[in-house]
N, C-alpha and C positions, 0 to 999 in steps of 0.2 A: 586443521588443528592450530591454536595460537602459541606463541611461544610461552606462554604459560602451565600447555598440553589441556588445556580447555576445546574441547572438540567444538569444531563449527559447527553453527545451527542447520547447516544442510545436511552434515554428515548425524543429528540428531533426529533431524527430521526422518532421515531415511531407516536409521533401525529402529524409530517408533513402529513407522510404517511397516515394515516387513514382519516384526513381532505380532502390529493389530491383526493383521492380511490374514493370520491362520486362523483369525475365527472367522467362522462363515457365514455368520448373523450379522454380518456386519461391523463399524467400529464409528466411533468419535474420537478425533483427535484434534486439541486446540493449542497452537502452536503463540509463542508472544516473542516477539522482537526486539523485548525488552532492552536489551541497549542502544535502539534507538531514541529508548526516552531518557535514558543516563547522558548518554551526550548532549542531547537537546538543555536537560538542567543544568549542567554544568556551564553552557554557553558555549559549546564547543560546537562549531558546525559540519568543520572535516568528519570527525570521530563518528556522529550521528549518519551524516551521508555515506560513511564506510559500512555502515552497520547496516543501513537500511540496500545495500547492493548486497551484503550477504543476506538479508534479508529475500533479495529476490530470489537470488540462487537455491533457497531452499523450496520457494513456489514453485521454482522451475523444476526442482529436483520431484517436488512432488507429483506434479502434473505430468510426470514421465512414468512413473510407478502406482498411479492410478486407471479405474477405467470411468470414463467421463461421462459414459452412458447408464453407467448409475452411481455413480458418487460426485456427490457437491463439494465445491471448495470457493469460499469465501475468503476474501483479503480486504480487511476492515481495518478498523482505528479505535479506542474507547474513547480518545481526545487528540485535541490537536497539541500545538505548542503554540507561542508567540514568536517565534521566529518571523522574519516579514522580508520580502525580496524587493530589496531600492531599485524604483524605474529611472530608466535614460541611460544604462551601462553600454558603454559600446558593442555595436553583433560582436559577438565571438568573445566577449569577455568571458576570464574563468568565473564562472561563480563565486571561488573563494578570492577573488581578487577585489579591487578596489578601481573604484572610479576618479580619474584622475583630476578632471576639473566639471565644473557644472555652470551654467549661469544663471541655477537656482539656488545657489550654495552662499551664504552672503559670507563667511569665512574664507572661504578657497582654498580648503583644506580636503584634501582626499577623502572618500568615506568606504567603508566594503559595502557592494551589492548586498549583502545578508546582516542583516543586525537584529534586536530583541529588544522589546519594548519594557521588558524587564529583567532582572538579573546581576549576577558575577560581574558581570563588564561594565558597569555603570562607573563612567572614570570622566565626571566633567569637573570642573572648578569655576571658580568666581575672581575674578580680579580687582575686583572697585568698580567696572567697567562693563561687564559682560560677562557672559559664560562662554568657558575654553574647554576643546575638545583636545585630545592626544592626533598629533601631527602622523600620520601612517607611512610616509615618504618614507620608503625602506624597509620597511616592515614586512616580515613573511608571513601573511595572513591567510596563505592555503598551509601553514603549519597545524600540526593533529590538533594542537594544543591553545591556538590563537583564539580567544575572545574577541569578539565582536564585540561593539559598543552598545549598551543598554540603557533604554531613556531612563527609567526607576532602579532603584535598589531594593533586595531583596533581601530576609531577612538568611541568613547562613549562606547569600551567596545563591541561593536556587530558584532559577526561572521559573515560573507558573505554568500550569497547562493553559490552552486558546479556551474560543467559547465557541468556534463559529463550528459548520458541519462538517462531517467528514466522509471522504467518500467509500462505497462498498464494491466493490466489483467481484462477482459471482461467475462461474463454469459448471453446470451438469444439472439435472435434474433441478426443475422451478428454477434455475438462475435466471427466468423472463421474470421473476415476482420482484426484483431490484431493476424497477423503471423510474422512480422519480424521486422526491425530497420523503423518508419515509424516519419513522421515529424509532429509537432504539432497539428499542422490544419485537419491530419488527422483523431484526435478523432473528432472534428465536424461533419467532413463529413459524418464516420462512423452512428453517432447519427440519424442528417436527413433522412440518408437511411434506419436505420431501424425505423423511424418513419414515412418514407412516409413525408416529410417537408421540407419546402425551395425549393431549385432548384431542390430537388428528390419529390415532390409532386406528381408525374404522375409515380414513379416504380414499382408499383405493391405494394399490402400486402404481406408480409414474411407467407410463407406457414406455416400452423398452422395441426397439427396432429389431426384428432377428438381424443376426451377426451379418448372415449373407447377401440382405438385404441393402445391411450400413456400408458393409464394405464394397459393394456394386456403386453404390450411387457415388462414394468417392471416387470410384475410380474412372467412373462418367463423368464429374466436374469435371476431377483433370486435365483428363482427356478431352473434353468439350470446348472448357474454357481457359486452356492453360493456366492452372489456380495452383496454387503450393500447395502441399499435401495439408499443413496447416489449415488452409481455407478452406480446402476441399471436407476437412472436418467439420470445421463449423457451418456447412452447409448440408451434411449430412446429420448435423443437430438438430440443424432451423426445421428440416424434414418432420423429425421428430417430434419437434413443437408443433407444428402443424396439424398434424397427423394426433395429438395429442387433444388442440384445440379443436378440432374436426370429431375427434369422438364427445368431447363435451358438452357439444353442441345437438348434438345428434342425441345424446343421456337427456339433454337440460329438454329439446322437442317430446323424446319420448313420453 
């Protein structure tokens, strides 16, 4: 909970869950991380990367209170940001830190690894002579609050969304149909299929492994290949796609 008493999106996530869970037909529930796009407008890059780690904790929360041998869970994006990460920082540098000399830098002025190509932070000047940047030497730039430097200005102050793609990564039932560069509308479709809904109402249920089965062959991985129980899961999945792709084949010969 924040000191606001604004509950964390993991502790929301989970009484969604536990509420959907009593009905037995199933549920959809679409979860947004929504302040990890308030940070990013604002220019603020700690506050966004804090949001986007509660963020995970709620994936994680859920993937714990799910069963993955028949519920799908996607972790998408609807857009990017302009945010952009400067090369040549030293190994180990903090992210929210700055680069201290470069002998690309024809200023010689420190820069932060993370800046925005538009935005709140747009802070250069002119002298007669050239254009001047704000000197960082000193500056706490892993503060919540710190702006990064923005080549454009925006109008009220508010960074743009990106253009470029974003990525999708899938767990449970069809999560093999996210293989390549695929178009938006493709997570829809993906969804109805493996729920059997919409215009996929009539494809069949997604072959499901008996219980006693899934859990033999984990504990044969294990066993086998000394593999974490985590792996040993998603190799009692891979099974399942197999065994999935083995009957389709066998339907599509028929």
């Amino acid at each position: 909970t924040s000191l606001d008493g604004t509950p964390h999106i993991k502790e929301m996530v989970e009484v969604a869950i536990k509420r959907l869970q009593r009905n037995d037909k199933g549920f959809f529930l679409l979860v947004e991380g929504g302040r990890i796009d308030h940070g990013l407008h604002y220019g603020m890059p700690k506050r966004a990367l804090e949001e986007l780690v509660a963020f995970e904790e709620a994936v994680e929360r859920a993937l714990e209170m799910v069963n993955l041998r028949e519920t799908l869970i996607i972790v998408t994006a609807d857009h990017s940001h302009v945010m952009t990460i400067n090369g040549y920082p030293k190994r180990g540098n903090n992210i929210l830190g700055i680069v201290e000399t470069s002998d690309d830098v024809s200023d010689g002025l420190p820069f932060t690894t993370l800046m925005f190509t538009n935005g709140h932070g747009y802070n250069f000047t002119w002298d007669g002579h050239g254009v001047k940047r704000p000197n960082l030497t000193g500056v706490d730039t892993s503060h919540k609050d710190f702006e990064p430097l923005a080549a454009v200005p925006t109008f009220e102050g508010s960074e743009t969304h990106g253009g470029e793609d974003v990525a999708a990564f899938a767990l449970g039932p069809m999560a093999h149909l996210f293989h390549r560069v695929h178009e938006q509308t493709h997570v829809a479709h993906v969804m109805g299929y493996a729920a059997c809904i919409g215009p996929y109402e009539d494809c069949g249920r997604p072959v499901n492994i008996p219980a006693n089965v899934y859990e033999t062959v984990k504990d044969r991985l294990r066993e086998k290949f000394k593999v974490t129980s985590s792996a040993a899961t998603n190799g009692a999945n891979f099974l399942g796609l197999l065994l999935l792709v083995l009957i389709l084949v066998v339907r599509t010969a028929s």
